[in-house]
N, C-alpha and C positions, 0 to 999 in steps of 0.2 A: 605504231609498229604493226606489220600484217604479218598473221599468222597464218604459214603455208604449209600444209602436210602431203601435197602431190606434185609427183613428178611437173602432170603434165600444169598444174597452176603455176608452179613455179616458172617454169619456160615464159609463159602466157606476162606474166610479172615481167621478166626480165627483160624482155621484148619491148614494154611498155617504157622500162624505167631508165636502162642504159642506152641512155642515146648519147648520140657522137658530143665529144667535148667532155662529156660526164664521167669522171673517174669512181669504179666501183672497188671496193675495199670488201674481203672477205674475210671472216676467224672460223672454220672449223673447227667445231668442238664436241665431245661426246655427253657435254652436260654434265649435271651435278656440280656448276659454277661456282668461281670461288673469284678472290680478288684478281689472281694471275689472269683468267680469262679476263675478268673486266677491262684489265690494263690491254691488254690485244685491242680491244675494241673501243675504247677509248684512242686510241692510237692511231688507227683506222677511221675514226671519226674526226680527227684531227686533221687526216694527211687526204681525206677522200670525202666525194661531195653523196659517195650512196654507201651503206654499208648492211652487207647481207652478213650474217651468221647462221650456223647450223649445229642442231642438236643432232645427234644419230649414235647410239652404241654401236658400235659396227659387229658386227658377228666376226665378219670374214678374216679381222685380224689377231682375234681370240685364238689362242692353242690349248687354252685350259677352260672346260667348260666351266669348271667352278667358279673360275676368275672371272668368267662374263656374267654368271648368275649372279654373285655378289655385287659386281659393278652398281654402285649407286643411279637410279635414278629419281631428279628431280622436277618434272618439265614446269608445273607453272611457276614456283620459285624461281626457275631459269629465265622463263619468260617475261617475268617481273623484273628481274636483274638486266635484263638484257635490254628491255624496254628503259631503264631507267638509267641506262648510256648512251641512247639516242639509236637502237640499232632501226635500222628501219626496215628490214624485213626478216623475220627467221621461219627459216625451213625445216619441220621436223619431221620426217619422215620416219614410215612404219619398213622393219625388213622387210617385211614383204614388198611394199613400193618401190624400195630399192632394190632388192633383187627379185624380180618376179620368179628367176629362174638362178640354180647355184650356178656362178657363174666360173667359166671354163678357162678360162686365160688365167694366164700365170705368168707373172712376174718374175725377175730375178734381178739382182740389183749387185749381184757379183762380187765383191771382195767386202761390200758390206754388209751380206748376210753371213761372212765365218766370223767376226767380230762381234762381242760383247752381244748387246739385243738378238742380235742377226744371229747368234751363236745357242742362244740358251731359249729363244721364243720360236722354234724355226716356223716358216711359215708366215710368221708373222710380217714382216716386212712384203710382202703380198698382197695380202691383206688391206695394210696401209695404202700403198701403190693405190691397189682397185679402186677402192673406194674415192681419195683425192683426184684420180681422173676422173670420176664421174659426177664427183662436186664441182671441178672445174669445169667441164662439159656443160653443165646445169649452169650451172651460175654465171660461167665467163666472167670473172674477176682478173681487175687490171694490175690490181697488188692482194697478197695474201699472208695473211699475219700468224706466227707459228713463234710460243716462246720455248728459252732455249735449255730451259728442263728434260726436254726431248729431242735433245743434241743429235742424233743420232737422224732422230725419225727425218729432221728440217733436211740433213744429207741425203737422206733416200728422195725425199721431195723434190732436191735442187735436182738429182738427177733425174726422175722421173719429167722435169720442167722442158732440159736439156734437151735428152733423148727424145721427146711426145714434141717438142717446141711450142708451150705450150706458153700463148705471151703472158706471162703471168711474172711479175716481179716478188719476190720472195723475200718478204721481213723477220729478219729474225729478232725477235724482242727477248730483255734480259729477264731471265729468272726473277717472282715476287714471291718474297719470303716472310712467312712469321717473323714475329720479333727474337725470337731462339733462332733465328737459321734456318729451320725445318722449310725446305719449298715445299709453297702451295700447287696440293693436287687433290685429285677430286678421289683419289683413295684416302687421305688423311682421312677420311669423318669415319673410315672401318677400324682406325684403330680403337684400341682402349686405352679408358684414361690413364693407366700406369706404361701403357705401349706410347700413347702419346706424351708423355714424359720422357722416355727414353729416344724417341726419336728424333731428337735435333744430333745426335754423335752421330748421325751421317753427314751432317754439315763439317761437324770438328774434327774427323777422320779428312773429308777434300783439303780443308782447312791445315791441317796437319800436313798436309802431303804439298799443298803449295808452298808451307812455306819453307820444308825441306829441300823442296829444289831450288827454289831462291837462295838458299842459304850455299847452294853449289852440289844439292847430294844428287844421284842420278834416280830417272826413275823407276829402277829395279831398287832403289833404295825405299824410296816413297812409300812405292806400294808396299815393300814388308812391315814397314813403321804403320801403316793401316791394316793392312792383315794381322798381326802384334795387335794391333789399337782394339780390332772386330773378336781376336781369338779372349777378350776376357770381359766379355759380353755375351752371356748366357743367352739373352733372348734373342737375340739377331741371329740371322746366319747368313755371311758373308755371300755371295754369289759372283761377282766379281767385282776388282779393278783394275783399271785400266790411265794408263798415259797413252793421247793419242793428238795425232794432229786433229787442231779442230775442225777441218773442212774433208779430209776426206777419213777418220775416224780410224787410221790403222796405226798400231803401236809404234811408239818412237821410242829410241834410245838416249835420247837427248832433248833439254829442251829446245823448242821452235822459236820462231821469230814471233818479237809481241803481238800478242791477242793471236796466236795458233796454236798453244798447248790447251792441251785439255782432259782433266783428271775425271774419271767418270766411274760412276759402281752402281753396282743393286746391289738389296741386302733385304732377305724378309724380316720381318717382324712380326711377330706371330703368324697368324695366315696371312699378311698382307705384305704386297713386294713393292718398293718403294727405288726410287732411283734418284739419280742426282749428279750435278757434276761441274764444275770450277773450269771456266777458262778464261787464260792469262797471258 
């Protein structure tokens, strides 16, 4: 595996390695790996004859400095994990490499920034945007792997792909979960032991509200039977949820056509905000 921390190496790489015929596979990721990431890339090394990943905390989609200060980082454990699924090159760049200069373009992603993420991080889906065009720019990836714990963010993507036309095929990979439910994310390691104990009732809260509506309740029902579930749980505090279509992420009153509902929340737990969300 080659390890690349400049712009302009990387280019220099890419140029070398994606030649015609050669399908290159991408996983962006902000590090601090865990199984979920490895399954992207594993995935991606299945489906693709070259596969780049990247480490990068992003700044630019942080709205909370504490949240980015906190952010775990771990790069040579990354790098070892990542080496040890066949990636073959990873790019980690410094903010500063990445943004030489704060950059000036702004984003807006329109009805899915007053929803849910887009609603309580503003700014943040911006952030996001920037950043993936300028991994894709860099990298020029023929498929790009994104799992779907971050429901939300793969919609801002699809349409950033759209709108940029950017040829880049868009994988969404299913949620890897602890053996409780708890999805794997690279905040899990800030909980505490008695907060990580308590965290898989974000799973039994989706869980609870699935199978509500299955059962015929609406989901102005759902969510109360989860707000109810979250209000007798001291340590959480509820932030939202939501029933939404799964592909463009705005409330529904009803459930959709199989595999387009989608029940989604955050909820902190002690200092840490954790997200999650069931589609069916």
């Amino acid at each position: 595996m080659q390890r690349i921390d400049t712009v302009h190496a990387l280019r220099q790489q890419i140029r070398l390695v994606h030649t015609p015929g050669l399908t290159l596979g991408f996983v962006p990721t902000m590090g601090a790996l865990h199984e979920g990431h490895l399954d992207l890339v594993r995935r991606a090394r299945q489906e693709c004859d070259l596969v780049v990943a990247s480490v990068f905390v992003n700044p630019v989609q942080f709205n909370n400095p504490d949240d980015l200060a906190r952010y775990p980082r771990t790069l040579e454990q990354d790098a070892e994990m990542l080496q040890s699924v066949g990636t073959d090159i990873l790019f980690f760049p410094s903010a500063d490499e990445m943004y030489p200069e704060a950059p000036q373009l702004r984003l807006n992603f329109g009805e899915l920034e007053t929803v849910m993420e887009g609603a309580f991080r503003p700014g943040h889906f911006n952030g996001v945007g920037i950043v993936v065009a300028k991994l894709f720019n860099l990298v020029q990836p023929d498929r790009a792997y994104f799992g779907q714990k971050d429901l939300q963010q793969i919609a801002v993507v699809r349409r950033l792909i759209r709108d940029l036309s950017f040829p880049v095929e868009l994988i969404r990979c299913d949620t890897v979960r602890e053996a409780d439910g708890l999805a794997m994310s690279s905040r899990n390691r800030n909980l505490t032991p008695n907060e990580r104990l308590q965290a898989p009732i974000i799973h039994q809260a989706l869980t609870l509200a699935h199978d509500l509506m299955l059962e015929g309740q609406s989901p102005n029902q759902a969510k109360a039977a989860v707000t109810g579930l979250f209000s007798q749980q001291p340590h959480f505090r509820l932030e939202y949820v939501e029933v939404a279509n799964a592909d463009t992420l705005q409330p529904v009153s009803e459930m959709q056509a199989p595999g387009q509902t989608a029940i989604c929340l955050a909820a902190h737990l002690g200092k840490v905000r954790l997200i999650d969300n069931l589609v069916f």
